[in-house]
C-alpha positions in Angstrom: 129.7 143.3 42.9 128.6 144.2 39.4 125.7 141.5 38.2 125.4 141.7 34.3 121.8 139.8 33.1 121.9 138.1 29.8 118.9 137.0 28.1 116.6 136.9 24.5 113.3 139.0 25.2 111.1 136.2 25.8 112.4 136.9 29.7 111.5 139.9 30.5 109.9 139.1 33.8 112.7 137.1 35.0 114.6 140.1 34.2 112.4 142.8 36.1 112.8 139.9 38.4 116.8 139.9 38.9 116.4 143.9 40.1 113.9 142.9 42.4 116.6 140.1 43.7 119.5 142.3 44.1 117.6 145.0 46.1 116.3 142.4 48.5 119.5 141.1 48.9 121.0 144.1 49.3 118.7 145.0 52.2 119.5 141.5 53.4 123.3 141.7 53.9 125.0 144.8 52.7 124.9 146.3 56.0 126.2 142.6 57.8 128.7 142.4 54.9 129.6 145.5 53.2 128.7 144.1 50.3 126.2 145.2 47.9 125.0 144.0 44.6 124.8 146.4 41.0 122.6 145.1 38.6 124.4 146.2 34.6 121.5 145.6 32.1 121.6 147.0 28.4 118.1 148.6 29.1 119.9 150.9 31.9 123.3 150.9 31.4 123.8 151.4 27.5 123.5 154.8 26.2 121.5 155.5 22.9 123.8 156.2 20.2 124.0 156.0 16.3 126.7 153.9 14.8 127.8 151.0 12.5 128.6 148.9 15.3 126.5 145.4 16.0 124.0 146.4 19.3 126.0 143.4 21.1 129.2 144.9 20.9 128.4 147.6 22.2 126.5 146.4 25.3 129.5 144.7 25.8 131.8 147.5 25.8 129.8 149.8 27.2 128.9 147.4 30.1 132.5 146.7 30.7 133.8 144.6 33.6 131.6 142.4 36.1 131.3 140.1 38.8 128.6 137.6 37.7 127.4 136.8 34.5 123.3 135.5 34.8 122.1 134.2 31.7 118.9 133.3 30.9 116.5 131.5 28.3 113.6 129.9 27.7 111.5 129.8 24.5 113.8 132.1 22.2 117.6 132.0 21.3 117.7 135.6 20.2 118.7 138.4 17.4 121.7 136.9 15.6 125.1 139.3 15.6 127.7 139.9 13.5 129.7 137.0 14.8 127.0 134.6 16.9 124.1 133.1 16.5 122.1 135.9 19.0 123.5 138.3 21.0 123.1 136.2 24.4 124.8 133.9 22.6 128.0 136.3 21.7 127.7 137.7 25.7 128.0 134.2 27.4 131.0 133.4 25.1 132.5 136.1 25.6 131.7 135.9 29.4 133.5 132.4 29.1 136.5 133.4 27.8 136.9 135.9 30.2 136.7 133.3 32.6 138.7 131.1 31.2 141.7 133.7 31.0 140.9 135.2 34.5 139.0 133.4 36.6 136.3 135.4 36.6 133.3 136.5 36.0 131.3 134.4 37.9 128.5 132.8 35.6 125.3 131.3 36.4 122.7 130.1 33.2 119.2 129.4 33.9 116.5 128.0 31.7 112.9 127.9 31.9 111.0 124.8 31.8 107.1 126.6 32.5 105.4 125.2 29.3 104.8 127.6 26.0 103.1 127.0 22.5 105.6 127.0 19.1 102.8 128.3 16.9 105.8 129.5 13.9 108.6 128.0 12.1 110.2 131.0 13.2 109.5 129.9 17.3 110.3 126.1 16.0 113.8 127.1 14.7 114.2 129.5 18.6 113.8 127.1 20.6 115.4 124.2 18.2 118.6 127.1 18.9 117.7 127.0 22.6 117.8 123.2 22.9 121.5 122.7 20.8 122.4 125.8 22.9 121.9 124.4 26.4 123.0 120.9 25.0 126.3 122.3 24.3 127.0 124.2 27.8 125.2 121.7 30.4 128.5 119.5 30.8 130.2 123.1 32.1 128.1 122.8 35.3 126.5 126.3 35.6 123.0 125.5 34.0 119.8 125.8 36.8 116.2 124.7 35.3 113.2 126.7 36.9 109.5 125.7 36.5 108.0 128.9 37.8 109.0 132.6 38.2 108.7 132.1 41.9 111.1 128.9 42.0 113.4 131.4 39.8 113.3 134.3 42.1 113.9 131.4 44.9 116.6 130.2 43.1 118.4 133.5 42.5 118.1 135.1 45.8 119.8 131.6 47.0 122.7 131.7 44.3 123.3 135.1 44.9 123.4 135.3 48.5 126.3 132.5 48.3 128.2 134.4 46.2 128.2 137.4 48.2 129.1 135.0 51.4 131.8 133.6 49.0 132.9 136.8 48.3 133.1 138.2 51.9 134.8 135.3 53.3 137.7 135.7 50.5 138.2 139.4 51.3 138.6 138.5 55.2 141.2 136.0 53.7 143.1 138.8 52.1 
């Protein structure tokens, strides 16, 4: 199952933090399940390249088809695109629609609640973006709230685990 991480770069760690995740969990149950986990981050699975294409598009393309969309956010929205207001932005709704047409991907946002300092206008209008952001998606019922890293890693090895149970019972149902 391919895992595609979503995020502005104020999450690095939580990022670093996913790989860590998916290899634990794939030591926990690939060999019980025969199911293992692929992370599909821009930083590793988008070549270099020169072209007058927006950098989102062409994660997206390049990253092509996955399993489980993990978004997350915390004090920044992000690099605006072509089309959205950042780039996390553009991948969730574009994640959505996906969904919406074929059931799939899977998608799972979480947002940080450890306490920060807005010091800018610039990091006031982020997070303002952050705040009318997770206003507009809570009702969809896939937002998660972490107040440490280590309640995040918690979390994620949790969610994760379930959806590789989910997914093994429905391929002994097929």
């Amino acid at each position: 199952m391919n895992v595609f991480v979503s995020s502005p770069s104020d999450v690095y760690e939580e990022r670093e933090i996913l790989d860590g995740v998916v290899r634990d969990i794939n030591n926990t149950w690939m060999d019980a399940l025969g199911i293992m986990l692929k992370t599909k981050k821009w930083e590793t699975n988008v070549p270099s390249k020169i072209t007058n294409q927006d950098p989102t598009d062409i994660i997206i393309e390049e990253i092509g088809e996955y399993d489980i969309h993990i978004g997350i956010m915390w004090s920044r929205f992000g690099s605006p695109t072509n089309e959205y207001e950042s780039g996390t932005e553009q991948e969730f709704r574009t994640a959505l629609n996906y969904y919406k047409e074929y059931k799939k991907p899977l998608i799972k946002f979480y947002f940080s609640k450890r306490e920060f300092r807005l010091e800018t206008q610039e990091e006031i209008e982020q997070f303002s973006q952050v705040k009318n952001f997770e206003n507009e998606i809570k009702n969809i019922g896939i937002i998660k709230y972490y107040q440490s890293i280590e309640e995040f890693r918690y979390m994620l090895f949790m969610e994760l685990s379930i959806c590789i149970k989910e997914e093994f019972i429905k391929s002994k149902g097929d």
